[in-house]
PAVO-85502 format. One line per 5 residues: number of its first residue (from 1); their letters; for each residue x, y negated, z negated of N, C-alpha, C. Coordinates in Angstrom, 1 decimal. Each point is the difference from the previous one (the first is absolute). Layout:
<pts>
NUM = a = X:Y:Z:X:Y:Z:X:Y:Z ~ ...;
</pts>
This chain:
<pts>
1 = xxxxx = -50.7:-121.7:16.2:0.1:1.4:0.3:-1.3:0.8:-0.1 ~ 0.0:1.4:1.0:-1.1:0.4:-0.3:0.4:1.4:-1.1 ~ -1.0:-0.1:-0.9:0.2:1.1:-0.9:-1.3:0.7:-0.1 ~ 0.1:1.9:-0.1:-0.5:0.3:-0.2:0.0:1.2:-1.7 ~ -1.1:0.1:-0.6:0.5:0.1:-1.4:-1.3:0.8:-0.1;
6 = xxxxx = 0.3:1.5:-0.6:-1.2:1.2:0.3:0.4:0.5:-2.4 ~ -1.3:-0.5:-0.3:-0.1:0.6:-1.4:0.0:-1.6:-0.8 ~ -0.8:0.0:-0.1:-0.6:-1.2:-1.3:0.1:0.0:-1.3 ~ 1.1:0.8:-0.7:0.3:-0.1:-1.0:0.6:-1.0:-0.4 ~ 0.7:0.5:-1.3:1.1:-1.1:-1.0:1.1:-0.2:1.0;
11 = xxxxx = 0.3:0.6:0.6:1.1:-0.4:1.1:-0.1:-0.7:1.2 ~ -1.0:0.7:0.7:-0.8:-0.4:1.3:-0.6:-1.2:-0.2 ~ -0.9:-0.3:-1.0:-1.1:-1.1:-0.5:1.2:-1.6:0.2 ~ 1.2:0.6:-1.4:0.9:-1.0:0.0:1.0:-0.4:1.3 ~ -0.1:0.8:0.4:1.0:-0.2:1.4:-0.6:-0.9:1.2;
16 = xxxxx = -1.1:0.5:0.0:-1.1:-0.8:1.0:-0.1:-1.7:-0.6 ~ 0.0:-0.1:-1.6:-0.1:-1.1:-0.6:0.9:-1.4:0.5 ~ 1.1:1.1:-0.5:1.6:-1.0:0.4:0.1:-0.3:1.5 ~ -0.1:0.8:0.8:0.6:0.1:1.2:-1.5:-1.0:1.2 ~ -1.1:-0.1:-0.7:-1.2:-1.0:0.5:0.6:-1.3:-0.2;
21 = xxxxx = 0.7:-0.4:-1.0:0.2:-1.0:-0.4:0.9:-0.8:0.8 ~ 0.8:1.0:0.6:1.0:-1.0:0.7:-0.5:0.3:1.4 ~ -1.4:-0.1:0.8:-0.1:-0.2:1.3:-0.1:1.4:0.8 ~ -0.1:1.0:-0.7:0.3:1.0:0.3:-1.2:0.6:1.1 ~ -0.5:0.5:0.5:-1.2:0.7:0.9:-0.2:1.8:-0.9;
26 = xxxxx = -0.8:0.1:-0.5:-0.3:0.9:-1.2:-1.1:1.0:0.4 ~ 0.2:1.2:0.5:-1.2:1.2:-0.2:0.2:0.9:-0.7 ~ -0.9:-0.3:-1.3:0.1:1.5:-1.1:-1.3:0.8:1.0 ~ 1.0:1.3:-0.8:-1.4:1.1:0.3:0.3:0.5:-0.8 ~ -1.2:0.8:-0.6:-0.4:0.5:-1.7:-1.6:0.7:0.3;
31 = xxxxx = 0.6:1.3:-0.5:-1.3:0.9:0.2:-0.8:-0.1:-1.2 ~ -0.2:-0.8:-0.7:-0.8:0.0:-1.2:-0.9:-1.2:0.0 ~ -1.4:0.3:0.5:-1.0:-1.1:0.5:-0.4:-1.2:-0.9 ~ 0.4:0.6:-1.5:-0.6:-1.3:-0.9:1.3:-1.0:-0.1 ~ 1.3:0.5:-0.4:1.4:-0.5:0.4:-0.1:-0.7:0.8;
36 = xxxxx = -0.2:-0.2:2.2:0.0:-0.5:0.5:-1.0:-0.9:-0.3 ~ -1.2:0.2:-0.3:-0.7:-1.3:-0.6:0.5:-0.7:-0.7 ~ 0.2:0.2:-1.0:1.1:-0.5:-1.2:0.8:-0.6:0.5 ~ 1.3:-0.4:0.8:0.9:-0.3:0.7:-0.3:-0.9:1.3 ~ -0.7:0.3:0.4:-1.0:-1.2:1.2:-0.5:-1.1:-0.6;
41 = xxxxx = -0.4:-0.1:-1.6:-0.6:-1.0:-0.4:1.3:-0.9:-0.5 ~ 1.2:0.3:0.2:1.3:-0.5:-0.4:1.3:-0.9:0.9 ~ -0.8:0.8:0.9:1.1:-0.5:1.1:-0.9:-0.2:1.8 ~ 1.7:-0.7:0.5:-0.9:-0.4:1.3:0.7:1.1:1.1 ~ 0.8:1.4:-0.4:0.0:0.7:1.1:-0.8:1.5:-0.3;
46 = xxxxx = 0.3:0.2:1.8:-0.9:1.2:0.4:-0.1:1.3:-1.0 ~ -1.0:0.3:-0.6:0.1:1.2:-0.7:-1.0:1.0:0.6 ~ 0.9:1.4:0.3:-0.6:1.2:0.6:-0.5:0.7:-1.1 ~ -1.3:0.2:0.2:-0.8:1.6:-1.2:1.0:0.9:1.0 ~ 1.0:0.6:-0.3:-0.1:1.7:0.6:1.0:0.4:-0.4;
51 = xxxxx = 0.7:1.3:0.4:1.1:1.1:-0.9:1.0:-0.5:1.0 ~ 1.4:-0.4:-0.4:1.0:0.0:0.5:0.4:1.4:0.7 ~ -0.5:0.5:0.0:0.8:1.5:1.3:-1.7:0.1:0.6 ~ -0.4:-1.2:0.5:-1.2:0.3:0.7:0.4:-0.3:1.3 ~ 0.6:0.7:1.1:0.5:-0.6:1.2:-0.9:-1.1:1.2;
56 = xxxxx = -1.2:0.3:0.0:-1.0:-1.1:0.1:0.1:-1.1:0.1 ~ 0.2:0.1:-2.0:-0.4:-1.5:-0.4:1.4:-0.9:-0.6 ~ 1.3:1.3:0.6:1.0:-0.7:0.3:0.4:-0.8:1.1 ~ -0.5:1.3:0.9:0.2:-0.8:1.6:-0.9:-1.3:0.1 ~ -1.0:-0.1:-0.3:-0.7:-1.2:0.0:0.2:-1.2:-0.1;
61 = xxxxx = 1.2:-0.1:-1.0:0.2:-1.0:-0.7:0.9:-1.3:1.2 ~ -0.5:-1.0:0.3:0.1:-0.8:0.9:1.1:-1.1:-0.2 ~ 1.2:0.4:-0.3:1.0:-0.9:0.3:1.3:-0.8:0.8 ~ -0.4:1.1:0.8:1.2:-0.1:0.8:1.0:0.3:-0.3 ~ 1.3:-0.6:0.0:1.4:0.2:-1.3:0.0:0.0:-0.9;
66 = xxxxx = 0.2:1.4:-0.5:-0.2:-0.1:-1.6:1.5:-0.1:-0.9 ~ 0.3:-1.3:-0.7:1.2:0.2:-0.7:0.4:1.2:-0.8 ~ -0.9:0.3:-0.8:0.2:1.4:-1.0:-1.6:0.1:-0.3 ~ 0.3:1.3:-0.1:-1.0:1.4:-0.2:0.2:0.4:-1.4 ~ -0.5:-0.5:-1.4:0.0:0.6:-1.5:-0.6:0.6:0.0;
71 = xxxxx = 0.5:1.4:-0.7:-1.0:1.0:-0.9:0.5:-0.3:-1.1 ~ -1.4:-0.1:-1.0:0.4:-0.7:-1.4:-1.4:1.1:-0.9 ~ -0.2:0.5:0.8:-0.4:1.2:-1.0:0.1:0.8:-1.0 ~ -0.9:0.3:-1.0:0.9:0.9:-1.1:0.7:1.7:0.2 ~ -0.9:-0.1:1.2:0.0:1.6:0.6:1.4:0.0:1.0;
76 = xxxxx = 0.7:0.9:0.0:1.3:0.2:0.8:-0.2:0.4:1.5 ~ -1.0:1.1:-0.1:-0.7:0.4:1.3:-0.4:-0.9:0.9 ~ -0.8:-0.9:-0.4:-0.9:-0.8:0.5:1.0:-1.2:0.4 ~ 0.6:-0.5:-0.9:1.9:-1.3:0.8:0.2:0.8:1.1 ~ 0.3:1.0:-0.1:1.0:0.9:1.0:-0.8:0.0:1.2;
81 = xxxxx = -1.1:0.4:-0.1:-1.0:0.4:0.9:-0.4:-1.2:1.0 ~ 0.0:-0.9:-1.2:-0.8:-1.6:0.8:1.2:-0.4:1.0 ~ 1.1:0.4:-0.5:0.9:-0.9:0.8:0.6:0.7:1.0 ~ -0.3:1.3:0.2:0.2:0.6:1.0:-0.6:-0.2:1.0 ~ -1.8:-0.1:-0.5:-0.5:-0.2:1.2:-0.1:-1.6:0.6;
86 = xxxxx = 0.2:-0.7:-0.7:0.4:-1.4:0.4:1.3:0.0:0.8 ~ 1.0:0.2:-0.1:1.0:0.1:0.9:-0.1:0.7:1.2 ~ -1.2:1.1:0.0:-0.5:0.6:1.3:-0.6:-0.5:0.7 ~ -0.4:-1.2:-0.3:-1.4:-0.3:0.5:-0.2:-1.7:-0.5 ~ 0.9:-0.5:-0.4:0.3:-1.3:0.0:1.0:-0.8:0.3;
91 = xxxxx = 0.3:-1.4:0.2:1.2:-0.2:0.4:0.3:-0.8:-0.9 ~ 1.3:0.6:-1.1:0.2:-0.6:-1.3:1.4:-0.1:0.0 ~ 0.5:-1.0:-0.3:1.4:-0.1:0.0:0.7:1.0:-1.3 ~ -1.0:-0.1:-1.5:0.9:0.9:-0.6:-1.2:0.6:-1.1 ~ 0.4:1.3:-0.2:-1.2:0.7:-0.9:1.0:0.3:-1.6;
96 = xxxxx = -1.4:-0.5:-0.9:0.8:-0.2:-1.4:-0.9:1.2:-0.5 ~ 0.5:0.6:-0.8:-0.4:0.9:-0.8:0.0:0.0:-1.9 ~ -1.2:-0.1:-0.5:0.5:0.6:-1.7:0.1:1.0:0.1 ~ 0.6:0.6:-1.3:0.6:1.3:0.1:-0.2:0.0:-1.6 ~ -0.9:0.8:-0.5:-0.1:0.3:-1.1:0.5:1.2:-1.1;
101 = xxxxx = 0.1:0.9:1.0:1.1:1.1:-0.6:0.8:0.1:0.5 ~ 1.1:0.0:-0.9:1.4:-0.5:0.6:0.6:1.0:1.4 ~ -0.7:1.5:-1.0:0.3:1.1:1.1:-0.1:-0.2:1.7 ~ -1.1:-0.8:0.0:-0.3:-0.2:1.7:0.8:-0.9:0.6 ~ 0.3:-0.4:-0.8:1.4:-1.3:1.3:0.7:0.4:1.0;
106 = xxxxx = 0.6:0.9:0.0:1.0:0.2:0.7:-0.7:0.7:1.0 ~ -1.5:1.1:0.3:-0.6:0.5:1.1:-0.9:-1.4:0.4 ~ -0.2:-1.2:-0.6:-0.1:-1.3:0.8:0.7:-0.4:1.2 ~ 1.3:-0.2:-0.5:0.9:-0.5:0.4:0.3:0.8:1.7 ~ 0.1:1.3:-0.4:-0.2:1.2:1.0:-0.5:-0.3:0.9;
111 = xxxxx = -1.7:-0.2:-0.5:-0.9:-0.1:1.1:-0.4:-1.5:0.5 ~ 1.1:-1.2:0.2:0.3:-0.6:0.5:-0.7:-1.7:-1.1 ~ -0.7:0.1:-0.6:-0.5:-1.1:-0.9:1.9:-0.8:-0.1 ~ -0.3:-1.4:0.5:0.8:-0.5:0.1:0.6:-0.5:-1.5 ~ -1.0:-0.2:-0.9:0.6:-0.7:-1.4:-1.1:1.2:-1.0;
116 = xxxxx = 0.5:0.9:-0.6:-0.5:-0.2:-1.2:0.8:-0.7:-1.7 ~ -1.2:-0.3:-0.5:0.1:-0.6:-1.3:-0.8:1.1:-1.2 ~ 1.1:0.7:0.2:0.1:1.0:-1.5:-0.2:-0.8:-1.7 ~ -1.1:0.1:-0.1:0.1:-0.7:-0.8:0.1:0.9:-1.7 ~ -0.3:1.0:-0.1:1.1:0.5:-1.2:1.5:-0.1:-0.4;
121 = xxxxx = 0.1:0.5:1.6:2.0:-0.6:-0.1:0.3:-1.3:-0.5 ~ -1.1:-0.8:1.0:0.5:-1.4:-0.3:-0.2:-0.4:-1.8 ~ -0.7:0.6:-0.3:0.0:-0.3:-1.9:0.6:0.5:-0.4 ~ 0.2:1.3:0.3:1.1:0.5:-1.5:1.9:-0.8:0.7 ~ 0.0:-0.3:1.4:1.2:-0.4:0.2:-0.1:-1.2:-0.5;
126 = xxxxx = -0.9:-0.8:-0.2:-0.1:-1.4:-0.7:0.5:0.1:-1.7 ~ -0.9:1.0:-0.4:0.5:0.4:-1.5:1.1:0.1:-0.1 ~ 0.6:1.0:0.9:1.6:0.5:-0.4:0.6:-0.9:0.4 ~ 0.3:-1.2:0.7:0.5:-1.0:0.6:0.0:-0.7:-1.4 ~ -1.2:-0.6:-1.0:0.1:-1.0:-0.9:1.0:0.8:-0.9;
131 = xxxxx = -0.1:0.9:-0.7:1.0:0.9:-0.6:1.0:-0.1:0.3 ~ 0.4:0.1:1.4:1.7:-0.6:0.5:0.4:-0.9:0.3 ~ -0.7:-1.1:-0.6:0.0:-1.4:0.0:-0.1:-0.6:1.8 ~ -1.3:0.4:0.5:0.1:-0.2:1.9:-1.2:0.1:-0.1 ~ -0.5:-1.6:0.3:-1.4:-0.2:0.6:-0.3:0.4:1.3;
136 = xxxxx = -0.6:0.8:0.5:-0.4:0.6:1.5:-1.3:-0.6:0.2 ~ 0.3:-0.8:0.8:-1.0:-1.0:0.3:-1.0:0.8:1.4 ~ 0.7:0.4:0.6:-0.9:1.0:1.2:1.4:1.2:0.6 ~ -0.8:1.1:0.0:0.8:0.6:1.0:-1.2:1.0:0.9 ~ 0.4:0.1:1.2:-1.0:0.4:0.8:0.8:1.0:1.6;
141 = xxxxx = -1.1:0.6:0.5:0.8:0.6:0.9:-0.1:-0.2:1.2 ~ 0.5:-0.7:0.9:-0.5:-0.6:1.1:1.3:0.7:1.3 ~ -0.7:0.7:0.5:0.4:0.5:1.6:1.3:0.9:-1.1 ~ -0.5:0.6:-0.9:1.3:1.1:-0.7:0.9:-0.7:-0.8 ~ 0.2:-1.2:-0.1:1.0:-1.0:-1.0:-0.7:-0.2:-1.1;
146 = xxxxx = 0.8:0.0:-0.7:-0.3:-0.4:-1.6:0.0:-1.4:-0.4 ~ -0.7:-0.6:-0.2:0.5:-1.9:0.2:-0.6:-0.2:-1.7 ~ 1.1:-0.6:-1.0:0.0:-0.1:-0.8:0.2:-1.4:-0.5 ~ -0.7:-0.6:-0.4:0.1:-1.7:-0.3:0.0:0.0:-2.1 ~ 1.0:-0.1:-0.5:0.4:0.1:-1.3:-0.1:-1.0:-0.5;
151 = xxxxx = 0.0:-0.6:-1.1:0.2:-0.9:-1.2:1.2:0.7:-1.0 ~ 1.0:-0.7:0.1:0.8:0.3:-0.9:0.7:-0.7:-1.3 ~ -0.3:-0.2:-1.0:0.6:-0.7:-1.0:2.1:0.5:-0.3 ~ 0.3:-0.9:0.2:1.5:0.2:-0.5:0.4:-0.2:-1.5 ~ 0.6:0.5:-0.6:0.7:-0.4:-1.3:1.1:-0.3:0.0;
156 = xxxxx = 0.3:-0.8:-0.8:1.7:-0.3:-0.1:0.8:1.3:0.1 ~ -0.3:0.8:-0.2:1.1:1.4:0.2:-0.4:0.7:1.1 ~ -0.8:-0.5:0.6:0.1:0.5:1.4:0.9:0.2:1.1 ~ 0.4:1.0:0.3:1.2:0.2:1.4:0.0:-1.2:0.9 ~ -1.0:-0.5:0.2:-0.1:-1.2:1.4:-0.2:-2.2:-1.1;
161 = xxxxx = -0.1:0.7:-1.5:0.8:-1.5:-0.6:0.5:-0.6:0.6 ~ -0.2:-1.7:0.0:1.7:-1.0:0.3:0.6:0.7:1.6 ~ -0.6:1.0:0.7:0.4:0.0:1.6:-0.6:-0.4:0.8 ~ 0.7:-0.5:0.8:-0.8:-0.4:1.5:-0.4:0.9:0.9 ~ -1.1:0.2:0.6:-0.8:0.6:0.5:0.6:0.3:1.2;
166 = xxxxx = 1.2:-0.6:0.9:1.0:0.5:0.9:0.7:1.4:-0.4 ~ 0.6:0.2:-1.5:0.9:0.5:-0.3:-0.6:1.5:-0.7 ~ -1.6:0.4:0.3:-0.7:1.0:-0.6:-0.1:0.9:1.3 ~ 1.0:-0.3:0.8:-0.2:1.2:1.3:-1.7:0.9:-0.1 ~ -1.3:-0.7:0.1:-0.8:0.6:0.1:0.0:0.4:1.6;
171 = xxxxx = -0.9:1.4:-0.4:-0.1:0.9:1.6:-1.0:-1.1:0.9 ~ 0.1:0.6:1.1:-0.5:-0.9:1.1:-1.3:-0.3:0.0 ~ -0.6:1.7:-0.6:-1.4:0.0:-0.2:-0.8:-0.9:-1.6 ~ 0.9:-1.0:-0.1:-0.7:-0.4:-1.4:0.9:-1.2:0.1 ~ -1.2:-1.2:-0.5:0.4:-1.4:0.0:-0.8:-1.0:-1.1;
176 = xxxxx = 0.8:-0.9:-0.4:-0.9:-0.7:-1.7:-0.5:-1.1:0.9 ~ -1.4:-0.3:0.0:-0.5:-1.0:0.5:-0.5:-0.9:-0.8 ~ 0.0:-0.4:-1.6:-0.2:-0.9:-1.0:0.4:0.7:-0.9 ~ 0.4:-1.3:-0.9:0.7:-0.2:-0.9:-0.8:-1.0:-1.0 ~ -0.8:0.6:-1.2:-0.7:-1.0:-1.0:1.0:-0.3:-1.2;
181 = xxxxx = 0.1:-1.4:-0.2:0.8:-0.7:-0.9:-0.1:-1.0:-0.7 ~ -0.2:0.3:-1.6:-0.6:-1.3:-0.8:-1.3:-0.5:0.8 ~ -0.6:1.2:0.3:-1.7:-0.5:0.8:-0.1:-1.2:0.7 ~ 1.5:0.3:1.3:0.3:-0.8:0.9:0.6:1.3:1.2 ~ -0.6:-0.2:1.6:0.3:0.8:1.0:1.9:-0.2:0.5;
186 = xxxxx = 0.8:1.1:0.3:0.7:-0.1:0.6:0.1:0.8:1.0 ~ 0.0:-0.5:1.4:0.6:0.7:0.9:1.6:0.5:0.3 ~ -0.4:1.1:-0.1:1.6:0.9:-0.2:0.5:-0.2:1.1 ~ 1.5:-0.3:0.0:1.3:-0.2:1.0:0.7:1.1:-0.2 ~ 0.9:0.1:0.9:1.4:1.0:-0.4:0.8:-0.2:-1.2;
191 = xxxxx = 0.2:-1.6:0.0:0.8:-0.4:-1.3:-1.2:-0.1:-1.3 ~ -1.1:0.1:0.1:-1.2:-0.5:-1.4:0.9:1.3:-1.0 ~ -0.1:-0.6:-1.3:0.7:0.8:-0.7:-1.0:0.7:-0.9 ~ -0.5:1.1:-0.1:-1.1:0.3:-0.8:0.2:0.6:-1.4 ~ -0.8:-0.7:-0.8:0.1:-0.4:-1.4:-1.3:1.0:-1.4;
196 = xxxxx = 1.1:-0.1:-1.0:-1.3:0.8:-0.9:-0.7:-0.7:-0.3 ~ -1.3:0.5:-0.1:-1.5:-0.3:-0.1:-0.5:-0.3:1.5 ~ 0.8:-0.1:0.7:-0.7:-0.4:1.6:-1.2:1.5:0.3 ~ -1.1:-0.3:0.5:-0.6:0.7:0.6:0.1:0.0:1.8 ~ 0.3:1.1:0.3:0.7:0.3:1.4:-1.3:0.4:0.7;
201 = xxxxx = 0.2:-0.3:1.1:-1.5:1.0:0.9:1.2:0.3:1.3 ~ -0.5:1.9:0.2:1.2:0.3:0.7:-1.0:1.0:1.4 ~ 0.9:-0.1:1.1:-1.4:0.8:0.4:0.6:1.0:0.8 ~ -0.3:1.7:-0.2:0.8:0.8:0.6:-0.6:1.0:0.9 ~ 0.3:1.3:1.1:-0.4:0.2:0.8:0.8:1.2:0.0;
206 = xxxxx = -1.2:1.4:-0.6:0.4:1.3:-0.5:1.2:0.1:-0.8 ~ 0.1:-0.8:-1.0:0.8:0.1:-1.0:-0.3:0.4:-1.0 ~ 0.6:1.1:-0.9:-1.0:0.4:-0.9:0.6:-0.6:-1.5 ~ -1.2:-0.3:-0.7:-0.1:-0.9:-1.2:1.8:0.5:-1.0 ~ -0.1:0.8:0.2:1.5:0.2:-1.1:1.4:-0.6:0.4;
211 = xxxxx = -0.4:0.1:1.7:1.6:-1.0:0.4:-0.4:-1.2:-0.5 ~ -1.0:-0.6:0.5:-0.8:-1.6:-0.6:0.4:-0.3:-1.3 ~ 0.1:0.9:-1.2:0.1:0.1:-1.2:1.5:-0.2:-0.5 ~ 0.6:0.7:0.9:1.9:0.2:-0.1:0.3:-1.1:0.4 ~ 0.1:-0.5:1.0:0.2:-1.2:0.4:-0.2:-1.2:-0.8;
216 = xxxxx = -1.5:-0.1:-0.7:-0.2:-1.6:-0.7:-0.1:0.2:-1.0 ~ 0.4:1.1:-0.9:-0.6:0.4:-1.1:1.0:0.9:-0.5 ~ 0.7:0.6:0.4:1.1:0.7:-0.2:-0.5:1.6:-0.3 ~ -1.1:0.2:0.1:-0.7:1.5:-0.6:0.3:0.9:1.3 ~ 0.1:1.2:-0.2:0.2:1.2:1.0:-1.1:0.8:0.1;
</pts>
């Protein structure tokens, strides 16, 4: 895939890291001259000296099809900005945005940024999630849906104990895709009967955490 990835930070730096590794076609740009030296000496893709809302040395950028367009900056202006003008003026299949105060999400979303990754929500909804016994492994916003991939530990007094996974009338928008047991995989059936201590991985689609909760957990 081609990826393009604007801010060389703790997020941007690491994302470029992971995503090099598997074959990926990689141009950071990072307006901080000694950084992109620093980062050139590390790796084998393209790194741009210049400002992500530089339309220039956005348009410049020579890839042809771009898979996704990251802003991974710490500045909210500057995500928003980069990816606007990349979507103007490039041809990207999808523009990712961070989103550092939480307040700006929703005038993202507005102004058409196909995914942002709120990433304050995403921590305190992580916190509040281990408190209600629900690992939230990702939730993200993609084309307006809420896609929520959980870890759920069951107890023996759990509402969904000793039942089979046919007989939990789950909504249409949510389905258990693994089942961990005695640190052995099950693939869930209609009849798998799910069991205390099982760790569930469930994955739902604008459902909000409290039905998740009532359901496998019995909390309201």
């Amino acid at each position: 895939m081609n990826i393009v990835i604007v801010g060389a930070g703790r997020i941007g730096k690491e994302l470029m890291n992971r995503v090099s590794l598997k074959g990926n076609n990689i141009v950071l740009v990072e307006k901080n001259e000694k950084v992109c030296q620093s980062v050139s000496e590390t790796t084998n893709s393209l790194v741009i000296n210049a400002d992500g809302t530089d339309i220039p040395a956005i348009k410049s950028i020579d890839m042809g099809h771009i898979d996704f367009f990251v802003a991974a900056t710490g500045n909210d202006s500057t995500n928003l900005t980069a990816c606007l003008i990349a979507k103007k003026n490039l041809e990207i299949y999808k523009s990712i945005a961070i989103v550092n105060d939480h307040q700006n999400s929703s005038l993202f979303r507005e102004l058409g940024i196909d995914i942002v990754v709120d990433i304050p929500d995403m921590a305190c909804g992580y916190f509040e999630s281990i408190l209600n016994g629900i690992d939230n492994l990702y939730i993200s916003n993609i084309t307006g849906m809420d896609v929520n991939v959980s870890r759920i530990m069951i107890k023996e007094t759990s509402p969904v104990a000793g039942k089979p996974i046919k007989s939990l009338n789950l909504p249409d928008n949510m389905v258990i895709n693994l089942i961990v047991r005695n640190e052995g995989a099950v693939i869930p059936r209609g009849d798998t009967v799910i069991m205390g201590n099982d760790a569930i991985f469930v994955t739902s689609v604008d459902e909000k955490k409290e039905s998740i909760q009532k359901i496998f957990l019995g909390k309201k």
